[in-house]
C-alpha positions as CSV (number, residue, x, y, z in Angstrom):
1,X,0.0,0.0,0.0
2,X,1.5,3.4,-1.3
3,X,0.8,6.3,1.0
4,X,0.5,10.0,-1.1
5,X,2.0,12.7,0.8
6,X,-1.1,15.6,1.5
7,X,-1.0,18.0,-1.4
8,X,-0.5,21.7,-0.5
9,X,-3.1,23.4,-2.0
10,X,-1.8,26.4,-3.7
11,X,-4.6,27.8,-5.1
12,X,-4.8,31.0,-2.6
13,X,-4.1,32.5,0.5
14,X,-4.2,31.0,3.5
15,X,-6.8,32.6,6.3
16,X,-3.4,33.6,8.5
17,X,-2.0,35.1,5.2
18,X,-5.0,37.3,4.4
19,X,-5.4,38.6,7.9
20,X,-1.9,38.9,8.0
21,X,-2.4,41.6,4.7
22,X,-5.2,43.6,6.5
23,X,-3.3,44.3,9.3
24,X,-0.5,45.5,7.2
25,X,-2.5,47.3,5.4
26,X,-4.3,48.8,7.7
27,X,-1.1,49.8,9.1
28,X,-0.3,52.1,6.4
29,X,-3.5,53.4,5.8
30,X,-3.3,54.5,9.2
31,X,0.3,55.8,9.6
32,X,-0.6,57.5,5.7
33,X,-3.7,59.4,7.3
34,X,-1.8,60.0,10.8
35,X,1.1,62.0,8.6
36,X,-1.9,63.7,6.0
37,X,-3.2,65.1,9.5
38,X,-0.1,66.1,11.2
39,X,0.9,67.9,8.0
40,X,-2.8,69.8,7.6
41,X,-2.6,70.1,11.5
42,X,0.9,71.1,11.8
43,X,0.2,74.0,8.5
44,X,-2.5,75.6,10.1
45,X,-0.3,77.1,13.4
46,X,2.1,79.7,12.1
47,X,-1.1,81.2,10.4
48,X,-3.2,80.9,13.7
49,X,-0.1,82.3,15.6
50,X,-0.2,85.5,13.0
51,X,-3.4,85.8,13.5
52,X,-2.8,86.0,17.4
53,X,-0.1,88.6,17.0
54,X,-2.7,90.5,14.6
55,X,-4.9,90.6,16.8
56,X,-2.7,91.3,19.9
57,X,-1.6,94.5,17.8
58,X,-5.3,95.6,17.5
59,X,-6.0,95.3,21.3
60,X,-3.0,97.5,22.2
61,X,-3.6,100.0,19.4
62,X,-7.0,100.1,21.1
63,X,-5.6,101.0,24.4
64,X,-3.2,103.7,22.3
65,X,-6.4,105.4,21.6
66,X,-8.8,104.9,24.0
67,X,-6.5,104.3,26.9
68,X,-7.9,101.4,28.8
69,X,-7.6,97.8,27.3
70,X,-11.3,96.4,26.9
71,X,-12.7,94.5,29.4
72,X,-13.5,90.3,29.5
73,X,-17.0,91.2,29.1
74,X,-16.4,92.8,26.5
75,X,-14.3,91.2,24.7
76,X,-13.7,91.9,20.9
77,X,-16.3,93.7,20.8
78,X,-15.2,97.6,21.0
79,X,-11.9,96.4,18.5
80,X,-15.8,96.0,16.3
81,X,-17.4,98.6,16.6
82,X,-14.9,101.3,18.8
83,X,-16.6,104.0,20.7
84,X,-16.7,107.8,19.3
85,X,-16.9,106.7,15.9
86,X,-13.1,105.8,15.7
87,X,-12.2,103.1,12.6
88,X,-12.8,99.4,13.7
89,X,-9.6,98.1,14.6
90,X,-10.8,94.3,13.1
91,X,-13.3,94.1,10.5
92,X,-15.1,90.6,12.1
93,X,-14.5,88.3,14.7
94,X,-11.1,86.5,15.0
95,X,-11.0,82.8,14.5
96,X,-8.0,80.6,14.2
97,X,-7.0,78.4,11.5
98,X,-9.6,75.8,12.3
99,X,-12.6,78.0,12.3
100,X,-12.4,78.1,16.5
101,X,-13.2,82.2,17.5
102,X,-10.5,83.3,19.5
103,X,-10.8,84.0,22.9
104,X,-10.0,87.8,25.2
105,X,-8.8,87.0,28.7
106,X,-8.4,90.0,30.8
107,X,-7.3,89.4,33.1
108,X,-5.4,86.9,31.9
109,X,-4.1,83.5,33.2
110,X,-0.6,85.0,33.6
111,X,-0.4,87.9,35.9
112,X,2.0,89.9,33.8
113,X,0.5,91.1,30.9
114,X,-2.6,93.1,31.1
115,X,-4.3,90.7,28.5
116,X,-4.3,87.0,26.7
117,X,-5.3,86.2,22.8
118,X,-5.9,82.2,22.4
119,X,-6.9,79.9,20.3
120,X,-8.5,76.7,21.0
121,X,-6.1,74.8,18.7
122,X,-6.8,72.1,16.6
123,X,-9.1,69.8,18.8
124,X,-11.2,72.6,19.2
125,X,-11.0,72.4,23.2
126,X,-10.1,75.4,25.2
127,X,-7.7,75.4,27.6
128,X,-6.1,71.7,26.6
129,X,-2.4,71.3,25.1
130,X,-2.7,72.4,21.5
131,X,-4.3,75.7,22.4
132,X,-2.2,78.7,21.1
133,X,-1.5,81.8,23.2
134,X,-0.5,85.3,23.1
135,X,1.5,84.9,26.3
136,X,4.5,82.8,26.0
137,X,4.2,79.7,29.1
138,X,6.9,77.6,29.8
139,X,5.9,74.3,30.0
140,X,8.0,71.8,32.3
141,X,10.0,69.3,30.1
142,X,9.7,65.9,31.0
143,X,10.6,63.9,34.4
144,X,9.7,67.8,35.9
């Protein structure tokens, strides 16, 4: 009696070798969309930070003028429309890069400038990692 080895059957894939492709590929759809957002991410802060700095230039040529900085309540509001029929210092609201308005602190969270322009970054979320600031913080590096 003559035994027959099994015959591989080479007609496909195996099950392990077609998960095996969707995981890799998978993995490169997601690093490929992970680097298309970090690049679309990553291109929208200089412009938000100008933005900032444009804005920062309003609020103090505001206090130039008027001679006060305006208040939180306030807010952008008198850079609008500026009392005593004086030219409107921004012509509509400020928003960042992502379409977030920016937000007036004054007082601000640091005690040594009279005022703070931010952004709310790129997840949209004030007061959270990404957000972008007039006021220069120091953050602790790591192990601090």
């Amino acid at each position: 009696m003559k035994r027959h080895a099994p015959q591989r059957d080479e007609r496909g894939l195996t099950a392990v070798g077609v998960a095996f492709l969707l995981v890799v590929g998978a993995l490169f759809v997601f690093v490929g969309y992970a680097a298309v957002v970090n690049q679309t991410c990553g291109s929208k802060i200089k412009p938000t930070q100008r933005k900032i700095s444009n804005v920062k230039s309003a609020v103090n040529t505001f206090y130039a003028i008027v001679g006060r900085y305006p208040t939180q309540w306030e807010g952008f509001l008198p850079l609008l429309h500026p009392p005593d029929g004086l030219k409107p210092m921004l012509e509509t609201l400020p928003r960042d890069d992502w379409g977030n308005v920016l937000l007036y602190l004054s007082p601000p969270l640091a005690s040594h400038v009279p005022f703070e322009i931010r952004s709310a970054g790129a997840d949209g979320v004030w007061f959270t990692d990404d957000d972008l600031s007039s006021v220069r913080r120091d953050r602790p590096t790591s192990g601090e």
